[in-house]
Kinemage of the C-alpha trace (Angstrom):
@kinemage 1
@onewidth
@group {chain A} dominant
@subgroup {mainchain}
@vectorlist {calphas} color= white
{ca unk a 1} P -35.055 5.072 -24.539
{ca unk a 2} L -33.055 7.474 -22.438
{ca unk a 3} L -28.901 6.451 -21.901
{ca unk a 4} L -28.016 6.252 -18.038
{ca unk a 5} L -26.003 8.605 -17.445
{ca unk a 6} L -22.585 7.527 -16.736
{ca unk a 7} L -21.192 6.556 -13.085
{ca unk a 8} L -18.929 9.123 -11.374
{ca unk a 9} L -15.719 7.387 -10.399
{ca unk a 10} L -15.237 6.225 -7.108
{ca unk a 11} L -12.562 5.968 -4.116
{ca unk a 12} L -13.081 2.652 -1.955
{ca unk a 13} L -11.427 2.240 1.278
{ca unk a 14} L -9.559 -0.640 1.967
{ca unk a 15} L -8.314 -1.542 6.013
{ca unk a 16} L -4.210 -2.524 5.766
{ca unk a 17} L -3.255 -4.581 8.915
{ca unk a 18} L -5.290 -5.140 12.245
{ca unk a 19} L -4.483 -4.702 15.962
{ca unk a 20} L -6.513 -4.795 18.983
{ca unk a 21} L -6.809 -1.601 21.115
{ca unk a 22} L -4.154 -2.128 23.728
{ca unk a 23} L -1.369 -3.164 21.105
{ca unk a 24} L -1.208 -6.530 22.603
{ca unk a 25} L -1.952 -9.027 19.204
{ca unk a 26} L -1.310 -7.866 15.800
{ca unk a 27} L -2.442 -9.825 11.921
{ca unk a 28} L -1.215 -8.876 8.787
{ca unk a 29} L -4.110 -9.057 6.342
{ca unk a 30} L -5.894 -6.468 3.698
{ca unk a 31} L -9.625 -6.244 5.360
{ca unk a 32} L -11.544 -6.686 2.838
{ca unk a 33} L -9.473 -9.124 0.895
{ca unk a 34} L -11.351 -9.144 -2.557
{ca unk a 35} L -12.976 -5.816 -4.131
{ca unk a 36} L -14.860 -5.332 -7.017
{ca unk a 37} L -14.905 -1.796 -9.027
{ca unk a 38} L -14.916 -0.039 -11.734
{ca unk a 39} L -12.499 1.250 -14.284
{ca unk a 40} L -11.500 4.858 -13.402
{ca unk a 41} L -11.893 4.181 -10.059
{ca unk a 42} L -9.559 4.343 -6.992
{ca unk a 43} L -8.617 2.563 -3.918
{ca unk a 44} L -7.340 4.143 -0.671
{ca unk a 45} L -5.431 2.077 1.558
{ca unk a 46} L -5.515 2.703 5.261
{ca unk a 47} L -3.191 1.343 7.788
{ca unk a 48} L -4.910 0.615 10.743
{ca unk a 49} L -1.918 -1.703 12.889
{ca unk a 50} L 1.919 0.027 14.461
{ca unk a 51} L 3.561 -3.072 12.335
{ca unk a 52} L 5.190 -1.163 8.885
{ca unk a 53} L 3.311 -2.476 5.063
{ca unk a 54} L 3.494 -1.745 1.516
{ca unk a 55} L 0.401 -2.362 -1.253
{ca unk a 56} L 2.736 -4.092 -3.545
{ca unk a 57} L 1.665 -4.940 -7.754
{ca unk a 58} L 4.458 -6.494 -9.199
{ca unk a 59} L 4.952 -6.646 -12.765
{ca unk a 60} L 3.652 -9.309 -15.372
{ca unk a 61} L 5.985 -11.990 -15.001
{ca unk a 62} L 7.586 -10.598 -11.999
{ca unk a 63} L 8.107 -12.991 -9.037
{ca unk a 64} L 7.622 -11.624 -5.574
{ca unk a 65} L 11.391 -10.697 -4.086
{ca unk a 66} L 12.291 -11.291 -0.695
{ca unk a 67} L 11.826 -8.084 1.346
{ca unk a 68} L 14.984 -6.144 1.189
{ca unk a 69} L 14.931 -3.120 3.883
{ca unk a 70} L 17.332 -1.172 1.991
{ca unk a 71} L 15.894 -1.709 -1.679
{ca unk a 72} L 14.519 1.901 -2.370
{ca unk a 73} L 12.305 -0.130 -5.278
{ca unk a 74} L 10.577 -2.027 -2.224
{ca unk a 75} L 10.766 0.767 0.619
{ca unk a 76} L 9.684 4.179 -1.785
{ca unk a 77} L 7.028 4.557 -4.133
{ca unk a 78} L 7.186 3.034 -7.490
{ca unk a 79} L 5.197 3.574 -10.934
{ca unk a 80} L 2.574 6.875 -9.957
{ca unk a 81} L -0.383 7.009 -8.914
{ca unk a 82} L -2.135 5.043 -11.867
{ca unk a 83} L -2.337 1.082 -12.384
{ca unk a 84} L -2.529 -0.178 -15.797
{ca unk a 85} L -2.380 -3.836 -14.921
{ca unk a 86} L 0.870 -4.942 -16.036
{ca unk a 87} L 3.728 -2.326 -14.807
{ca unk a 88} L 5.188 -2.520 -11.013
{ca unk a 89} L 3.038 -0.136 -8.681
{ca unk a 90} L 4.670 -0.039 -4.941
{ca unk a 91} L 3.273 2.183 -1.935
{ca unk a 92} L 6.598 2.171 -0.297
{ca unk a 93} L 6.418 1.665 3.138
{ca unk a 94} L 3.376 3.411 4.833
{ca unk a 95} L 3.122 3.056 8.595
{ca unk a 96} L -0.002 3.841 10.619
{ca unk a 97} L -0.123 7.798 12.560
{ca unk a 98} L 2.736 8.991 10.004
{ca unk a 99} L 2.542 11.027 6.857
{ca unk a 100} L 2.789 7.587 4.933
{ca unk a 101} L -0.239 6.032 6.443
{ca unk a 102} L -2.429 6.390 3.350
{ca unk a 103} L -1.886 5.066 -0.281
{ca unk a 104} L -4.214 5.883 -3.120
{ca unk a 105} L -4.525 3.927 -6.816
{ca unk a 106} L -6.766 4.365 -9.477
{ca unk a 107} L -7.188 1.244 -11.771
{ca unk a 108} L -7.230 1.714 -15.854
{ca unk a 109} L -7.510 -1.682 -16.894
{ca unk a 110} L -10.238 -3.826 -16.630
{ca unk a 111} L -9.272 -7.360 -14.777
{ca unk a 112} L -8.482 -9.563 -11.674
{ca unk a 113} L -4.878 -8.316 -9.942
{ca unk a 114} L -3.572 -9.467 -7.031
{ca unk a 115} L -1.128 -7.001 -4.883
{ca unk a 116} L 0.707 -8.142 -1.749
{ca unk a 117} L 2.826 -6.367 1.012
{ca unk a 118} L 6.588 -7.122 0.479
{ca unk a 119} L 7.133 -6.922 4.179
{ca unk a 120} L 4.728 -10.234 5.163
{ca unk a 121} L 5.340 -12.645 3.149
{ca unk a 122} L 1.484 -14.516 3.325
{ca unk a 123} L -0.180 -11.078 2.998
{ca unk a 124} L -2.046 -10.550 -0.036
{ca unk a 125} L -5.228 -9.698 -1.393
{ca unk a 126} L -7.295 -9.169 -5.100
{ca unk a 127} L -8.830 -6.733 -6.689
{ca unk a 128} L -11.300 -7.002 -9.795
{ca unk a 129} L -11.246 -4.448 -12.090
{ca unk a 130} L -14.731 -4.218 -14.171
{ca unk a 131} L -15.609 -1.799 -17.294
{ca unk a 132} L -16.640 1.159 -16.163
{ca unk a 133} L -20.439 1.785 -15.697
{ca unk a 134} L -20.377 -1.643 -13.998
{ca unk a 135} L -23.095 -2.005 -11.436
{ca unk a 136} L -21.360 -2.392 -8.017
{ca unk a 137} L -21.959 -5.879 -6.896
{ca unk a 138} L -20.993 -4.410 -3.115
{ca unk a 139} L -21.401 -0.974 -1.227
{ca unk a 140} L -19.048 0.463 0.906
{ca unk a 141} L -20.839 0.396 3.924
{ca unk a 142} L -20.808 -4.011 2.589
{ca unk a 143} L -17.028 -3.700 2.520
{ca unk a 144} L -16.720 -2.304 5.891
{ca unk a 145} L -18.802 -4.710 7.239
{ca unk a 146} L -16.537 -7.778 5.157
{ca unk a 147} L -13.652 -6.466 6.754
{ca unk a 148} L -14.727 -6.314 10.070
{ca unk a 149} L -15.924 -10.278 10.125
{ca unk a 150} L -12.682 -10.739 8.782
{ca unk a 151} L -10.339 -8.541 11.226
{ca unk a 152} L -12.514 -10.654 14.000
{ca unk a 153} L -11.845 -13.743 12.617
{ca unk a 154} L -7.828 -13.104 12.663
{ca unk a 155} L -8.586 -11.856 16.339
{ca unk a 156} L -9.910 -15.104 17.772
{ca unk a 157} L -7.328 -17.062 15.712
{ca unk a 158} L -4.744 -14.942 17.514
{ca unk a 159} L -6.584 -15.377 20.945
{ca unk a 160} L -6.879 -19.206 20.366
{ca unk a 161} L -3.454 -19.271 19.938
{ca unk a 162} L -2.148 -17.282 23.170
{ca unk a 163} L -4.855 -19.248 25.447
{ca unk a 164} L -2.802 -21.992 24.017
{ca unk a 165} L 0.850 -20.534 24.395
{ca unk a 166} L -0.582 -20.012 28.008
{ca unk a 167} L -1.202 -23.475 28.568
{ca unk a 168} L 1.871 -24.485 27.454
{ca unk a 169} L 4.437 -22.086 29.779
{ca unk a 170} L 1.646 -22.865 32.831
{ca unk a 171} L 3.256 -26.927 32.115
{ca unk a 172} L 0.099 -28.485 30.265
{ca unk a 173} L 1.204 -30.459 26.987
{ca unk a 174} L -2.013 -31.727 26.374
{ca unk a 175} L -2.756 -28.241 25.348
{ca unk a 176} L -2.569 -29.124 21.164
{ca unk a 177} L -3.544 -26.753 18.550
{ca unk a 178} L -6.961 -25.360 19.608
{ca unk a 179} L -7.591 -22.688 16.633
């Protein structure tokens, strides 16, 4: 029998933050929220929203600190360009249609991390690293698609919950939770 031939690395794209059109109702969430790849591969973080994030893998052991605006470890990038599954990796702060819109990691270690944004407090996400030469349980195109049902689900959360706030200025306190 004939070896496959091994798997070129790959860069996966990965939606941070979510804002309709106009600029009117902004989410904080990593679209998708769960990726599986390979080792030697990389992930590229977009932001896609005005608000300010940062792709965030704190050390083993390391509790999450509070977000601290004037903590260089928290607002400029930390630990390279490689993850090895144990060490602090920080974006810094990227912001969407600036230089720092982008991040890019590539993942050495084979297992399940989670990385969060320091600035949003509920915002996190997971990523599962596999040996490399792992089939791909997902394509990219899959991903995109993942991300989108999940950028529309934070959407009509958000609408829910201004049809409500609407209610409530127009004088109707019957108007309970409705998301």
């Amino acid at each position: 029998t004939v070896a496959a031939a091994p798997m070129e690395p790959r860069t996966w794209q990965v939606g941070v933050g979510i804002e309709t059109e106009d600029h009117r109702m902004q989410a904080n969430g990593f679209l998708p929220n769960q990726v599986w790849i390979n080792v030697g591969d990389s992930v590229q973080w977009n932001v896609d929203s005005a608000e300010f994030h940062t792709i965030t893998f704190l050390a083993k052991g390391q509790t999450r600190p509070p977000f601290n605006l004037n903590d260089p470890q928290q607002t400029a990038p930390q630990g390279g360009d490689h993850y090895d599954g144990v060490s602090y990796v920080n974006s810094g702060l990227l912001t969407h249609g600036s230089p720092h819109a982008t991040y890019r990691l590539t993942f050495d270690t084979p297992g399940d991390y989670t990385y969060v944004c320091l600035v949003h407090g509920a915002m996190s996400a997971v990523i599962h690293i596999r040996p490399a030469n792992t089939a791909y349980p997902f394509s990219q195109e899959q991903y995109r698609r993942q991300g989108r049902v999940q950028r529309d689900e934070y959407l009509r959360h958000g609408n829910a919950l201004e049809r409500q706030a609407k209610l409530l200025a127009d004088g109707n306190t019957s108007a309970g939770p409705q998301v």
